[in-house]
N, C-alpha and C positions, 0 to 999 in steps of 0.2 A: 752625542749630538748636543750642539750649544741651544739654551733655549730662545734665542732670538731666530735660529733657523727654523727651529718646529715654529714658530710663533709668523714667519713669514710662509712657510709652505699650507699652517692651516688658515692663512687668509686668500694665498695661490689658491687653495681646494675650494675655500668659500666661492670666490672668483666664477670658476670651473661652474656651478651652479645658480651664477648669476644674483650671489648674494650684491645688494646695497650698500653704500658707505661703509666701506672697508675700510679700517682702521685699526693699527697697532700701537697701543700703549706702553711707554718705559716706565713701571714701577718700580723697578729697583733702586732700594733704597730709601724708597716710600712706603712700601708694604712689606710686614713679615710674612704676606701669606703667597704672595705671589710676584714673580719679573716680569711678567710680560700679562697682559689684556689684547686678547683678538676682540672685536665689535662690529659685528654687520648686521644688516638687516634681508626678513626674509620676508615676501609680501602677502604668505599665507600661506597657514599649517604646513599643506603637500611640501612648499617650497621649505619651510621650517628643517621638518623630517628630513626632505633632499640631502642640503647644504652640512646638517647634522651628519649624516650618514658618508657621503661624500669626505668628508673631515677624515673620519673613524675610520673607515675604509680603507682612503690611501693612504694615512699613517701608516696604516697594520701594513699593506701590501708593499708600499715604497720603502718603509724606513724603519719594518717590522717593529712596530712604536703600538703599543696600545694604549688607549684614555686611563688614568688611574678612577676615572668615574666620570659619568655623564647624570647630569640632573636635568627635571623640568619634564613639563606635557605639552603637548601640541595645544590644549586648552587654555595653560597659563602664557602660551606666545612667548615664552622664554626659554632657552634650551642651554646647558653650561655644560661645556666638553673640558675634564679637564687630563693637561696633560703634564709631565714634570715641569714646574717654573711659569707654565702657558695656563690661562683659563680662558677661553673662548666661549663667546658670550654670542650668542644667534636670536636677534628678537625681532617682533610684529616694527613697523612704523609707531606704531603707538604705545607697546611699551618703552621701546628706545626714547623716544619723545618724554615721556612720561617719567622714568628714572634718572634719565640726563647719566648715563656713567662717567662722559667725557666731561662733565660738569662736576660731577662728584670730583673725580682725578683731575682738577684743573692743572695742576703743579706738574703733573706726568707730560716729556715729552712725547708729540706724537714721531711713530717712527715710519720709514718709507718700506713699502711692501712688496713691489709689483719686481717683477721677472723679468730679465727680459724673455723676446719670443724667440726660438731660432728657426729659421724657415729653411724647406727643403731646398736647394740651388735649382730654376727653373730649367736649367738642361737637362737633368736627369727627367723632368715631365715631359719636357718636350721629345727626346729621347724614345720616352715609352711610348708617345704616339705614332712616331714614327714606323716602328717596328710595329705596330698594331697594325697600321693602315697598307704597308708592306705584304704581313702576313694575309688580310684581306683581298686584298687585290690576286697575290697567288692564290689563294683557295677561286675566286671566283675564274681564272686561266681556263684550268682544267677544265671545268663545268661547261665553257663555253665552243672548246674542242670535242667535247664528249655530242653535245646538240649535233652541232656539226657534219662527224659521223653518220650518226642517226640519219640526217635528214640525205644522206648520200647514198 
């Protein structure tokens, strides 16, 4: 797997968690230590940990991908996932503000991230209502044959 696709799937994950200003950075070429920079923001700890987690998770589970290491505490509001060529950077509003990464890496193109979405075709929803409201109506037939009876 190229690292600009890990690098867009774990800003997809972030997403999924409702991370903040979501942003991919092209360092290559710029950095020996890294190709890509993930950068969002999470609006506190719980959500820190989430978006962390959420990351880790669907790597391992989608693209059977684990972090070569994750750094940072919920107390330092900075969290670093990293993964071959990708370092994914998860911080408070206020350290982000505060370290400027996207300011450090001015020279770094920023890159596009987002997915598209693909949606179910609404015939098949509609479809299944049908056959519900169908099967309904038959169950209730019988019931009202059976009174019926009874009262006869």
């Amino acid at each position: 797997m190229e690292a600009l696709e890990i690098a867009r799937l774990c800003a997809n994950y972030a997403d999924n968690k409702k991370a903040e200003n979501i942003t991919i950075l092209d360092l290559r070429g710029l950095s020996p230590v890294t190709d890509f920079f993930v950068i969002c923001t999470a609006g506190s700890s719980p959500q820190l940990r989430a978006v962390r987690d959420e990351i880790v998770e669907m790597m391992r589970i989608d693209q059977r991908l684990k972090p070569i290491f994750s750094d940072g505490t919920y107390e330092s509001q900075w969290l670093i996932v990293n993964f071959p060529n990708v370092l994914v950077h998860i911080l408070s509003p206020e350290k982000r503000e505060y370290y400027a990464l996207e300011e450090l890496w001015g020279d770094a193109p920023t890159l596009s991230w987002e997915v598209a979405v693909v949606e179910a075709p609404v015939v098949k929803k509609a479809s299944v209502k049908k056959v519900t409201a169908k099967k309904a109506s038959a169950a209730k037939a019988p019931a009202k044959k059976a009174a019926k009876k009874k009262a006869s």
